[in-house]
Structures are given as C-alpha cells and as structure tokens.
C-alpha positions as CSV (number, residue, x, y, z in Angstrom):
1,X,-3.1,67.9,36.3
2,X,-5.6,70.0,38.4
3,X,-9.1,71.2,37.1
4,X,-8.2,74.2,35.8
5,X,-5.7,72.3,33.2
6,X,-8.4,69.3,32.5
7,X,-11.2,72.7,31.3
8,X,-8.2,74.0,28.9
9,X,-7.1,70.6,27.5
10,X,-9.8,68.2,27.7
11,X,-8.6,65.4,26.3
12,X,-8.0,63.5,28.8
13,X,-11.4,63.6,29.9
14,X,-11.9,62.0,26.6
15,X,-9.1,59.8,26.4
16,X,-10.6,58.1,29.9
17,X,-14.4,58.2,28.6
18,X,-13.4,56.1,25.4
19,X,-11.5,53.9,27.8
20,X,-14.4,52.9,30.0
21,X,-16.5,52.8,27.2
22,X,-14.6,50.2,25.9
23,X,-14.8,48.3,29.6
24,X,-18.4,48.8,29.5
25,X,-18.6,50.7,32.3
26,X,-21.6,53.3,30.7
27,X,-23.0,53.8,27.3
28,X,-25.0,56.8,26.0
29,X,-28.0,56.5,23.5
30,X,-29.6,59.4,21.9
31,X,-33.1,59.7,21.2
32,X,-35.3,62.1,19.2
33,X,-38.4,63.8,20.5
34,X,-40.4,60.5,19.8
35,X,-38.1,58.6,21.7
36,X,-36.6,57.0,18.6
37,X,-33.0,56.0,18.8
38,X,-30.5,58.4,16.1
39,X,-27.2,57.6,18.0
40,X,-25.3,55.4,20.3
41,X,-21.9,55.3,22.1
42,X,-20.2,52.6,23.7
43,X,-19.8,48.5,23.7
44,X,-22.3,48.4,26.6
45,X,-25.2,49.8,24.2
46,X,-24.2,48.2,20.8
47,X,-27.8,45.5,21.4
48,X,-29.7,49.1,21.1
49,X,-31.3,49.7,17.7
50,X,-30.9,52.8,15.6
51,X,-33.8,54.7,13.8
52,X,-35.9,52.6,16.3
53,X,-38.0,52.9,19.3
54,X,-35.9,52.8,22.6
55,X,-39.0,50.6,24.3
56,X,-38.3,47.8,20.8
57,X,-34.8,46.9,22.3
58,X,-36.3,48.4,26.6
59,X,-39.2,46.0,27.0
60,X,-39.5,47.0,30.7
61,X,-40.0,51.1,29.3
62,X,-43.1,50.6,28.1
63,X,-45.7,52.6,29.5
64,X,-43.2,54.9,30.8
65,X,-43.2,57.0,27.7
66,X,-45.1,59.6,29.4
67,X,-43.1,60.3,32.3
68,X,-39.8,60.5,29.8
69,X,-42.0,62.9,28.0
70,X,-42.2,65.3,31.2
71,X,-38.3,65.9,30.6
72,X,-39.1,68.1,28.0
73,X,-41.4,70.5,30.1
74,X,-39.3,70.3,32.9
75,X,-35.6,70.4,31.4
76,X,-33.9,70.1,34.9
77,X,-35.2,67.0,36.0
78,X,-33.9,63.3,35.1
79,X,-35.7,60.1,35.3
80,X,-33.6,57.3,36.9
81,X,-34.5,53.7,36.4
82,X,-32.3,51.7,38.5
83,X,-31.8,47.5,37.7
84,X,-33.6,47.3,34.7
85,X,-33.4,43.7,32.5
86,X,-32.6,44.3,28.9
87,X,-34.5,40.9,28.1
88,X,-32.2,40.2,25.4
89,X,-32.4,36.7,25.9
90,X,-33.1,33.8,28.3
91,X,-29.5,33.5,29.0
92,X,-28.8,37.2,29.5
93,X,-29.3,38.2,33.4
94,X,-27.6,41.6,33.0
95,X,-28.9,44.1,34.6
96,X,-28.6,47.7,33.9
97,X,-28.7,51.3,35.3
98,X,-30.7,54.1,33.1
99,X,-30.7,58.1,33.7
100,X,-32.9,59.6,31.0
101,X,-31.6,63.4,30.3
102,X,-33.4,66.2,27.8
103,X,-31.3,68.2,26.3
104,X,-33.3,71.5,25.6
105,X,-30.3,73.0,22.7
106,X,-30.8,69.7,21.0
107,X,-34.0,69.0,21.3
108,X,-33.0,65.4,22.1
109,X,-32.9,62.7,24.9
110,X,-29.7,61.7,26.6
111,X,-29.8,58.1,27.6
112,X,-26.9,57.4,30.5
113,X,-26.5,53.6,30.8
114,X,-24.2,51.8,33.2
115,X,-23.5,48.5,34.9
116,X,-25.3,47.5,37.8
117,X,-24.9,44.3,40.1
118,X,-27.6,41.5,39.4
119,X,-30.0,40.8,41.9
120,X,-28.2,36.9,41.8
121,X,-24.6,38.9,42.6
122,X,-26.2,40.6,45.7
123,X,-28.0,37.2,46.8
124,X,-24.6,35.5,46.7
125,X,-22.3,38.1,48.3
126,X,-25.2,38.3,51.0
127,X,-25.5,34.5,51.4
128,X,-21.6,34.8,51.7
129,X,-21.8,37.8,54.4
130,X,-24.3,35.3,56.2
131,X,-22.2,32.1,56.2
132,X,-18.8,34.0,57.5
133,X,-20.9,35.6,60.6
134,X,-22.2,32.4,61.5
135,X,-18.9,30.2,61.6
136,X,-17.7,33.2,63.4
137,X,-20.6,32.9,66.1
138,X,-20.2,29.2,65.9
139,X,-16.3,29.3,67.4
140,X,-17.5,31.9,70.3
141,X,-20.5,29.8,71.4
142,X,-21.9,26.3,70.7
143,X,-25.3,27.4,70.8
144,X,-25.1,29.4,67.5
145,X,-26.1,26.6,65.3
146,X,-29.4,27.1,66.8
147,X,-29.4,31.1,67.3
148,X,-28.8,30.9,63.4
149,X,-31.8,29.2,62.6
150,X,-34.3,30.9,64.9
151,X,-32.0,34.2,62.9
152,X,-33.3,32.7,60.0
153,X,-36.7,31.5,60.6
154,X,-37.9,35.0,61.9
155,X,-36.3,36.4,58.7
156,X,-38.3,34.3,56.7
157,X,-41.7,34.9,58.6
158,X,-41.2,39.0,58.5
159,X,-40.4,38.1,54.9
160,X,-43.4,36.4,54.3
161,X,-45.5,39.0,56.6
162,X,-44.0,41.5,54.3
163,X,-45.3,40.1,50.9
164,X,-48.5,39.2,51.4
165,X,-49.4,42.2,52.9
166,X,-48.6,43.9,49.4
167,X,-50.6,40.7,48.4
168,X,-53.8,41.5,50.4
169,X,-53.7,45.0,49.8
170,X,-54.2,44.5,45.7
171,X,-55.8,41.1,45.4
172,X,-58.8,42.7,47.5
173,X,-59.8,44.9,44.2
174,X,-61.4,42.2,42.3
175,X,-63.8,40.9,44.8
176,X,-64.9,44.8,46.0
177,X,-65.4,45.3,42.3
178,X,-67.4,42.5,42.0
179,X,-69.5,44.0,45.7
180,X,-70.0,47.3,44.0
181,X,-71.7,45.3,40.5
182,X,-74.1,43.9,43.6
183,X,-74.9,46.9,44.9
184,X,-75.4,48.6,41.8
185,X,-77.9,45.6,41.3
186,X,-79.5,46.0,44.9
187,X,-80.0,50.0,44.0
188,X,-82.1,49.3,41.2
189,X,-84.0,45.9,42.4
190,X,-85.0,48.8,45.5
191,X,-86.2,51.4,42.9
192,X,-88.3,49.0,40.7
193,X,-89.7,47.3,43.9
194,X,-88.1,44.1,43.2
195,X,-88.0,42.6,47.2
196,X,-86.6,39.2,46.1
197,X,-84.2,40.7,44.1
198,X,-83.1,42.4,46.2
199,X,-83.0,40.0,49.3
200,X,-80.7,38.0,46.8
201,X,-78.2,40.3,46.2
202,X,-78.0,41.4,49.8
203,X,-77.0,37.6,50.2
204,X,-74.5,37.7,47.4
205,X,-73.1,40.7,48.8
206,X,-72.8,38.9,52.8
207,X,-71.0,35.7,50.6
208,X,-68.6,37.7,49.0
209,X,-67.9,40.0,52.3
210,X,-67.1,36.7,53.7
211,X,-64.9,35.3,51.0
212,X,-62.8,38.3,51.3
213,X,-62.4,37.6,55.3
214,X,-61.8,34.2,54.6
215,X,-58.6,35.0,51.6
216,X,-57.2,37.5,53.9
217,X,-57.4,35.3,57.1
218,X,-55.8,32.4,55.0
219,X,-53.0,34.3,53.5
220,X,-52.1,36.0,56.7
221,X,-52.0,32.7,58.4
222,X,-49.8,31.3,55.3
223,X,-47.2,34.2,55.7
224,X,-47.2,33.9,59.4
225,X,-46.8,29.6,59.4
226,X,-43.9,28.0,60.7
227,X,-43.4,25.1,57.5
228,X,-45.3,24.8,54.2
229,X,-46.4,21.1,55.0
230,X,-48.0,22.8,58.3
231,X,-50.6,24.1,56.0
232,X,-51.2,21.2,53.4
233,X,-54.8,20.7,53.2
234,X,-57.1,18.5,50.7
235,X,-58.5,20.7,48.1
236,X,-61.2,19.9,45.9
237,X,-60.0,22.3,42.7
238,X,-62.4,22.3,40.6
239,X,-64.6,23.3,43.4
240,X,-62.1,26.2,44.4
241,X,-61.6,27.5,40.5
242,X,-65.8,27.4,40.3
243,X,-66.2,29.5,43.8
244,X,-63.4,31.9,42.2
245,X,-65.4,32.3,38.7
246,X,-68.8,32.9,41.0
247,X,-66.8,35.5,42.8
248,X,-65.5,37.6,40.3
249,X,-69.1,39.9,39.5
250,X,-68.2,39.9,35.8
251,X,-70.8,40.7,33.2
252,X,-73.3,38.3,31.3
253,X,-72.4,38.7,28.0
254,X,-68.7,37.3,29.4
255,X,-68.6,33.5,29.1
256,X,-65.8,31.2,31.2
257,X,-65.7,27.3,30.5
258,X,-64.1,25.5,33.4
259,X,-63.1,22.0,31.7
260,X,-60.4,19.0,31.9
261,X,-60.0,17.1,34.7
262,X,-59.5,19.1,38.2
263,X,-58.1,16.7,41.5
264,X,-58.7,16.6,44.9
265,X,-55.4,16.9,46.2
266,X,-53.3,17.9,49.4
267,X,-51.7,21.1,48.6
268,X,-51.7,25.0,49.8
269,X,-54.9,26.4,49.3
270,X,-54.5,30.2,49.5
271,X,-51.3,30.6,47.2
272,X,-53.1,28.5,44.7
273,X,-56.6,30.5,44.8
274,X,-54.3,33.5,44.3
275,X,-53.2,32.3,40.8
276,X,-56.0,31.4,39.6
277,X,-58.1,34.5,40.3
278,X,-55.6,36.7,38.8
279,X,-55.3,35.0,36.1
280,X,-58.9,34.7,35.2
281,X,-59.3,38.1,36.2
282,X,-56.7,39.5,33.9
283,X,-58.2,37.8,31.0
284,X,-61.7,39.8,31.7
285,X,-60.0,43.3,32.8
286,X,-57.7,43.2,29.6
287,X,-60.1,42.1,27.0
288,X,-61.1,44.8,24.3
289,X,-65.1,43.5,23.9
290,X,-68.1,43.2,25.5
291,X,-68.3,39.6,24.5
292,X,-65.7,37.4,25.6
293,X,-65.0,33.5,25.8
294,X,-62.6,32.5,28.4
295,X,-61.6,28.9,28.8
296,X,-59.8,27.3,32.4
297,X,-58.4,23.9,31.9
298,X,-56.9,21.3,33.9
299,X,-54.6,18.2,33.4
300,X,-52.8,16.3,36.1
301,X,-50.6,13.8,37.3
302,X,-49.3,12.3,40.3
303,X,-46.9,15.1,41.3
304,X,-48.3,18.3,39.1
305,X,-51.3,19.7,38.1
306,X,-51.1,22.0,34.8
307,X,-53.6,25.2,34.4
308,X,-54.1,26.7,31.0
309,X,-56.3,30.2,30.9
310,X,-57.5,30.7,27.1
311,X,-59.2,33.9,26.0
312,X,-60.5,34.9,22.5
313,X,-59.2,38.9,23.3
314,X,-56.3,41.1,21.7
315,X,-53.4,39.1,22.6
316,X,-49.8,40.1,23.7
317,X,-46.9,41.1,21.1
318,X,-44.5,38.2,21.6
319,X,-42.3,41.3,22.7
320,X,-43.8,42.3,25.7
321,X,-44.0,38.5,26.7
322,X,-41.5,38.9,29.4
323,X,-42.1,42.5,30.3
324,X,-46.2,42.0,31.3
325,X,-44.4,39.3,34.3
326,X,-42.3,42.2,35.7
327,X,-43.3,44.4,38.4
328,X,-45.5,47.8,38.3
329,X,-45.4,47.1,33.9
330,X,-48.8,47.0,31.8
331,X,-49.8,47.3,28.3
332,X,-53.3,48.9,29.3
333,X,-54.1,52.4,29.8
334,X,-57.1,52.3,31.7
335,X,-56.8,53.2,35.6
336,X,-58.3,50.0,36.3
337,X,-55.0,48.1,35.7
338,X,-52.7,51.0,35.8
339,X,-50.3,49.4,38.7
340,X,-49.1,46.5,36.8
341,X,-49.0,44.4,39.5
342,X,-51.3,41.2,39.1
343,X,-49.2,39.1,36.8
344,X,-45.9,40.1,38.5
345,X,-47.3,38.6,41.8
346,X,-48.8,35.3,40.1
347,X,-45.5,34.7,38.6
348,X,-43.5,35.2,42.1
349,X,-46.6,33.3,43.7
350,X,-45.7,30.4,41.6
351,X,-42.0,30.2,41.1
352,X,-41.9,30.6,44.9
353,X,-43.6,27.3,45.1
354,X,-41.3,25.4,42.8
355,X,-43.7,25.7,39.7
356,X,-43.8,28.0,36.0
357,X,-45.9,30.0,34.3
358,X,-45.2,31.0,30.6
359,X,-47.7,33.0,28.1
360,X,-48.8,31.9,24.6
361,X,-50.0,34.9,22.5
362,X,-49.2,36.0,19.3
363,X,-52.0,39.0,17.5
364,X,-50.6,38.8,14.3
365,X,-51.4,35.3,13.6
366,X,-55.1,34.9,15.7
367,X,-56.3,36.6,18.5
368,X,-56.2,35.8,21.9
369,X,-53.7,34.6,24.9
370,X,-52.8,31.4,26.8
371,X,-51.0,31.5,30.2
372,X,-50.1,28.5,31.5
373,X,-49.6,27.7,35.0
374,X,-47.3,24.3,35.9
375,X,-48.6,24.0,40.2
376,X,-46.2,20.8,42.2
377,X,-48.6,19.2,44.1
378,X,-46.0,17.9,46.4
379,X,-44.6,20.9,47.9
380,X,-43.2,19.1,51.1
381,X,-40.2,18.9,49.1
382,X,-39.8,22.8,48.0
C-alpha cells in the first residue's frame, strides 16, 4: 500500500496507532486553554488526571506554564521536554518524552508523550560499551589494565572540572549579594560622615572578597584532586556553619539559631560548606516576610553527622517535594531565584558523597520547611 492509498483509506494508520498505544509506545493528552486536562489516549498516559491541572499529575512542569502559554501566540512552534520523571512514586524511574502542540481550530493543547530510555538504561549500556573495549584492549596489549585506568581517572577529573565550574559560577551569587548590602552600607556611612563606619565595612567587604577566593580556590582544587581521602582535612563545623551565617549579608530583622552539637571531624571541607550555604540561603531567599526565624541543627555520631535547616516561612506543597530537588525547577517567581538551581546542586553535592537529603514541609497543617541533610563523615570508603 503506497501513500496515496493510506490518504484514501486511513485505517490502517489507525489500526497501527491503537496498536502502539496499546504497547505504550506514545500517549496523547489534551488540555484546555488553562492547561487543564479534558482528554487522554493511550495506556502510557492512563496515571494523567482528567478535569485537572497537567502540572497536578507533571510535577517537573511547574513554572513552565508560561512558555506552554507562548504556543498559543505562536501556533507553529512546539515545546519539547525531553526525559522528564513523572514522580509517580519512589519506585517508578520511568522517564518520559513530552512535545506540547496548540491547536489553533481547537483552541486546545496537544500533549505527545512517548517512551524514553532512563538515565540508569544509558549508564548500563555505556558501562557495558566500556567493559567490552577494555577486555578487547586487554587481549592486544598487557599494558591496558593500566591505560584503562589513567582512561578512567582523566574522565573523572574533566568530569569533576566540569561540575564545579557550573558550581562556582552560581554559588558565587550569595556572597556578591551579600558585598553589594556592604557597599550599600559604605555609600551611606560616606554621605552621613560616619569614618568608622565606614572603615568597617570596607573590612567586611576585603573578608568576604576573600572568602569568595578562598571557596573558589578550594572547589577547583577538589574537582582537580587525584582521591577524596587526598583532601580529608579536620573541620571544626560549628566554626564553618557560623563563618557561613556571617557571610551571607542578610537583613536584621532575619534571625538564624545555630544549635545541637557540631564535631570537629576529618572530612571534605568545600563540598560540605556548599550544602550548608545553600541551604541556609534558600531558607532566607524563599521566605515571604521580613521577619524570619531560621534554625541550623546538628547531631552526630561516629560515622555521620545529621543537619536539619528549620524556617518558620510558607512551606512546600508535599507535591512539589520532589520537583524543588530537580534541575533548573522553582516555585518562586522572583528573578532572584529564577534558575532553579541551588537545591538541585545540594542534592547531587550530597548523594555524590554517599549521604541524603529529604524535605519536611507541609502549609496546610503549620507553616514552615525542614530539609534535612544526612553528611558520612568517613568518606574514605565512598
């Protein structure tokens, strides 16, 4: 049957659509003007809820509501999310592929949704690739064993280069916001005449200059080391979460509490001052008062130390508990925190290392959220 016959007679188009629906191949969803779900088509969409909105089933759509919006202005464009996590449950790793379609006649959204690979099925089938080219090397030449190492240690360091580059490049913001709340300080100590003010600013300012060359100099070194244990050091912690509160250039009326009981203990230094300013920093960016109460507590034990950050703000919809970890995703609209970024790197930050993080936060029963952060302390072993 050519093309011409398939236009005249089309069902076996159809015949073959409601085939690999079946399979799960796709799945369509439509969606009215307010993004709220009125139809669905296919096994592959059936956890998609109807007379709702898409981002209730989506978590990882929210905040892209405005940019499916644009469809409607600009009829000939799609919007393709590739490898997005339903988050259906903590068993479910599926992964899915979404093209978002207008459809001007209909004044509706198309919803295209198809099966993609999980990021754990291209790890494998890579890790396989890997191990077959190096038992081939290893029958041509006995020095492969060790040609497959170096191989792997320079993959790791350009890995590592990689990362905390991104790393560098947004965990600077929070220390220059803090140098521009100096400066503003030094600008009007100057116009009231206030010398000593302003001597002591210009020395806060030098201090956190040199905090920011310190934190780029130690993660660079980190991303470029050889082993973990190279870099083991003995941290006081309670001295490193107290030089991270002083560093922040938050306002007055915002209180933080640093309490429990905070070791001195051999572990990596940068990674861990990375975690704990984001966190505490997230807690100040996202609250919705002037007055705030945050609370950084520490218990430990031999092998872990576990950081809880309390704050008395909005709190998270148990929802969007898993979506807030995920890359370039936030629930704020303020340009301030419009890249999303912060939580999805203290999450990677810590799993990397062998530890958890998980968030506590419910609005409708008291306000506030609790992120707690489990940190191994022996990390020779991960």
């Amino acid at each position: 049957m050519d093309s011409d016959d398939l236009i005249s007679n089309p069902a076996p188009l159809v015949a073959a659509g409601q085939v690999m629906a079946k399979r799960k191949a796709f799945g369509l969803v439509w969606m009215d003007q307010d993004l709220v779900v009125r139809a669905r088509y296919g096994v592959l969409v059936d956890f998609v809820k109807i007379d709702a909105l898409v981002t209730e089933t989506l978590f990882p759509l929210v905040g892209l509501e405005e940019d499916l919006r644009s469809l409607q202005t600009d009829t000939d464009r799609v919007v393709y999310l590739p490898g997005i996590a339903p988050v259906l449950a903590e068993d479910d790793t599926r992964r899915l592929n979404l093209t978002f379609f207008w459809s001007e006649p209909d004044k509706r959204y198309l919803m295209l949704v198809a099966q993609t690979l999980t990021g754990s099925d291209i790890e494998q089938e890579l890790s396989k690739q890997m191990r077959a080219r190096l038992m081939a090397e290893a029958e041509v030449a006995e020095t492969s064993r060790a040609l497959s190492k170096a191989n792997k240690e320079l993959a790791r360091v350009n890995r590592d280069l990689e990362d905390y580059a991104a790393i560098i490049s947004h965990d600077l913001k929070a220390p220059l916001r803090g140098m521009r709340y100096i400066a503003d300080d030094i600008e009007t100590a100057m116009l009231s005449g206030d010398t000593s003010a302003s001597l002591a600013n210009l020395q806060k300012l030098k201090d956190q200059s040199l905090r920011m060359s310190h934190l780029m100099t130690a993660l660079l070194d980190y991303a470029s080391a050889g082993r973990k244990t190279e870099i083991m050091e003995l941290v006081d912690t309670e001295l490193m979460v107290q030089t991270v509160v002083n560093s922040l250039g938050y306002a007055p009326t915002i209180k933080i509490a640093i309490e429990g009981a905070w070791p001195t203990a051999r572990t990596l230094r940068a990674p861990l001052d990375l975690v704990i300013r984001n966190l505490i920093d997230n807690a100040i960016k996202h609250h919705d008062k002037s007055t705030a109460h945050i609370c950084v507590r520490a218990v430990y034990d031999a092998d872990n130390l576990m950081i809880s950050f309390q704050d008395d703000g909005p709190g998270i919809d148990p929802r969007h508990h898993a979506a807030i970890l995920l890359p370039f995703r936030t629930l704020s609209q303020t340009a301030d925190t419009a890249s999303g970024m912060g939580l999805a790197l203290v999450q990677r930050t810590v799993e990397s290392y062998g530890g958890s993080i998980r968030v506590e936060s419910d609005p409708t029963t008291t306000r506030g959220s609790r992120f707690v952060v489990h940190w191994p302390l022996n990390l020779e072993s991960t």
